[in-house]
C-alpha angles and dihedrals in degrees: 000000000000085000090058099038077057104051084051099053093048093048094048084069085092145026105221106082132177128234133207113244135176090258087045143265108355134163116287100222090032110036089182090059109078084195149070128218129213127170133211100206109230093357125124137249084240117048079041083063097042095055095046093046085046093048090045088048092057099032111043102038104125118106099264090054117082143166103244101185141339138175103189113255100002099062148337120202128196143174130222131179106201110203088215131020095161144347117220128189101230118169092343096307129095115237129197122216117214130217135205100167135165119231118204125192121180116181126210123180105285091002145066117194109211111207129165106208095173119035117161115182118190146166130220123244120210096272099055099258126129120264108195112229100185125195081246082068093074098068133051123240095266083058104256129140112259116168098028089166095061095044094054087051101056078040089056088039091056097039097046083053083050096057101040085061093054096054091048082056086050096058094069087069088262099144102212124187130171125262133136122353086229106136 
């Protein structure tokens, strides 16, 4: 319960919000949007750049994090692997979701856009080996929602991510605040 209280509080830092849909993470007000929008009000691409690379150079430094790509000032690209991302009681057994997941961040003046173009969220069987567990996963065939828990979780969990990388941004003295979705 404190895990979750948590989640909440770190994802109320910002309006924009992602869902979980069938084709992956998308913006909760836009799904057709895989992306969500903040601005920084008068502040450069730049020193938007600077702050995020800072905050995902102290932040992300173990071995299964890695920059995946950057070009200063127009994107940085990373990779985590989260050992946990939620725990969910499932026949009497607990049983721990997986995450390997890319972070974009393109920078614009006075705004970043965050995106995650490749999530891939697994279990592990007994022996170790990866068991798949797409977003797809979460609706029958006849497309309902089936498993709506699990889904608001990896949502909080994202969100909560989200959040935590704005307020790295924010660390650098960059004041965000929510507005369009316009990239």
């Amino acid at each position: 319960m404190k895990t979750l209280l948590f989640l909440f509080l770190s994802c109320a830092c910002f309006a924009q919000e992602f869902t979980v849909t069938p084709a992956g993470l998308a913006s909760k007000t836009d799904p057709s949007k895989t992306y969500v929008v903040v601005h920084f009000e008068g502040v450069s691409a730049d020193s938007l750049y600077a702050s995020a690379k800072r905050y995902v150079q102290s932040k992300y430094t173990g071995p299964k994090d890695a920059i995946k790509g950057e070009l200063p000032s127009q994107f940085i690209s990373f990779e985590t692997t989260s050992d946990t991302i939620m725990s969910v009681k499932e026949k009497n057994k607990t049983v721990a979701y997986n995450a390997t997941y890319t972070t974009t961040i393109d920078f614009k003046d006075g705004k970043i856009r965050i995106s995650f173009p490749a999530v891939d969220i697994y279990t592990l069987n007994k022996s170790g080996e990866k068991e798949a567990y797409p977003f797809s996963a979460y609706w029958n065939k006849s497309g309902k929602l089936v498993n709506s828990r699990s889904k608001k979780l990896v949502e909080a969990y994202f969100n909560a991510f989200t959040g935590s990388l704005i307020k790295g941004v924010n660390s650098g003295g960059n004041k965000s605040h929510t507005g369009s979705a316009e990239w």
